[in-house]
C-alpha positions in Angstrom: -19.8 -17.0 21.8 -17.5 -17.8 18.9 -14.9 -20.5 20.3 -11.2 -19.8 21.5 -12.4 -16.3 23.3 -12.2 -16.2 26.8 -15.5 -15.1 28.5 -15.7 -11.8 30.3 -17.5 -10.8 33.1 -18.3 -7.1 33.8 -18.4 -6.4 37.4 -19.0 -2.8 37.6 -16.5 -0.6 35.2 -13.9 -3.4 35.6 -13.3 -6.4 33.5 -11.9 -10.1 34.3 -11.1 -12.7 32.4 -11.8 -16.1 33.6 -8.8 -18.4 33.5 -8.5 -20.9 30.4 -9.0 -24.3 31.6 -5.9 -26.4 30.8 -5.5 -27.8 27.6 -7.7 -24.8 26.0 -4.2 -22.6 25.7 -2.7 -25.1 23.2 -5.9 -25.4 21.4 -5.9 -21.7 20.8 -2.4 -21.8 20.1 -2.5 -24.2 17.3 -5.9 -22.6 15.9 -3.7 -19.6 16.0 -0.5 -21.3 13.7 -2.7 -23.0 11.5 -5.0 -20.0 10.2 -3.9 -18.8 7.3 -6.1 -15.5 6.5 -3.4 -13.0 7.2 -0.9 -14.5 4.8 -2.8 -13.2 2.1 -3.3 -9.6 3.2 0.6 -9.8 3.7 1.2 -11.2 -0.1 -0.8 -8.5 -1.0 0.9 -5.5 0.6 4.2 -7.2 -0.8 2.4 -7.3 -4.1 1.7 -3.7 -3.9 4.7 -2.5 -2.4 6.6 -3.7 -5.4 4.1 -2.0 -8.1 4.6 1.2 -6.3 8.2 1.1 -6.4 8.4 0.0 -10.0 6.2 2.4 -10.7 8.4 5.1 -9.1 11.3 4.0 -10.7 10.2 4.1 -13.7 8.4 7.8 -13.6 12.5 8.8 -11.8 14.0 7.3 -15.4 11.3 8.9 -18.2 11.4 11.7 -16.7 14.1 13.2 -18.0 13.5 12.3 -21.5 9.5 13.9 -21.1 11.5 17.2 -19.6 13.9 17.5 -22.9 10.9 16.5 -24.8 8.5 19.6 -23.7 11.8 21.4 -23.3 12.1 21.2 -27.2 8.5 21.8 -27.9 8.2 24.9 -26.0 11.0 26.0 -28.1 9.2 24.8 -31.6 6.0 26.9 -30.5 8.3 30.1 -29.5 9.9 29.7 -32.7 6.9 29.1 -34.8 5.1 32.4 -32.6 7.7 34.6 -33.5 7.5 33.7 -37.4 3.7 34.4 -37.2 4.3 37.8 -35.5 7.6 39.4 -37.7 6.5 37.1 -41.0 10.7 36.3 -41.3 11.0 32.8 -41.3 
């Protein structure tokens, strides 16, 4: 058994945890302060957080340029459509 778990003992569909002898509390409190492992999941949902919201702002401020943009396209291929059909242009 991995150290700083407390054993259990089934008895029947109920569980108990044996006491932790003294001393073994502060042990397991320090092993607790001193690991490290979740601080980088956290830099990493930070780290991710802000790419998503950069890349949201972003997409909110282009796209209203990309919406006049195809805006004036659609217009070019209406205009050009309508030359090819009546031959007037």
């Amino acid at each position: 058994m991995p150290t700083g778990y407390r054993n259990v003992a089934s008895i029947g569909s109920e569980f108990r945890l044996k006491p932790l002898e003294r001393g073994q509390t502060m042990k397991l409190f320090t092993k607790f302060a001193n690991d490290e492992s979740g601080a980088v999941t956290v830099d990493w949902v930070v780290l991710t957080a802000a790419i998503v919201g950069i890349a949201i702002a972003v997409i909110t401020l282009i796209s209203g340029g990309i919406e006049d943009a195809a805006n004036g396209i659609n217009a070019e291929l209406m205009n050009a459509q309508s030359c090819n059909n009546y031959s007037n242009c």
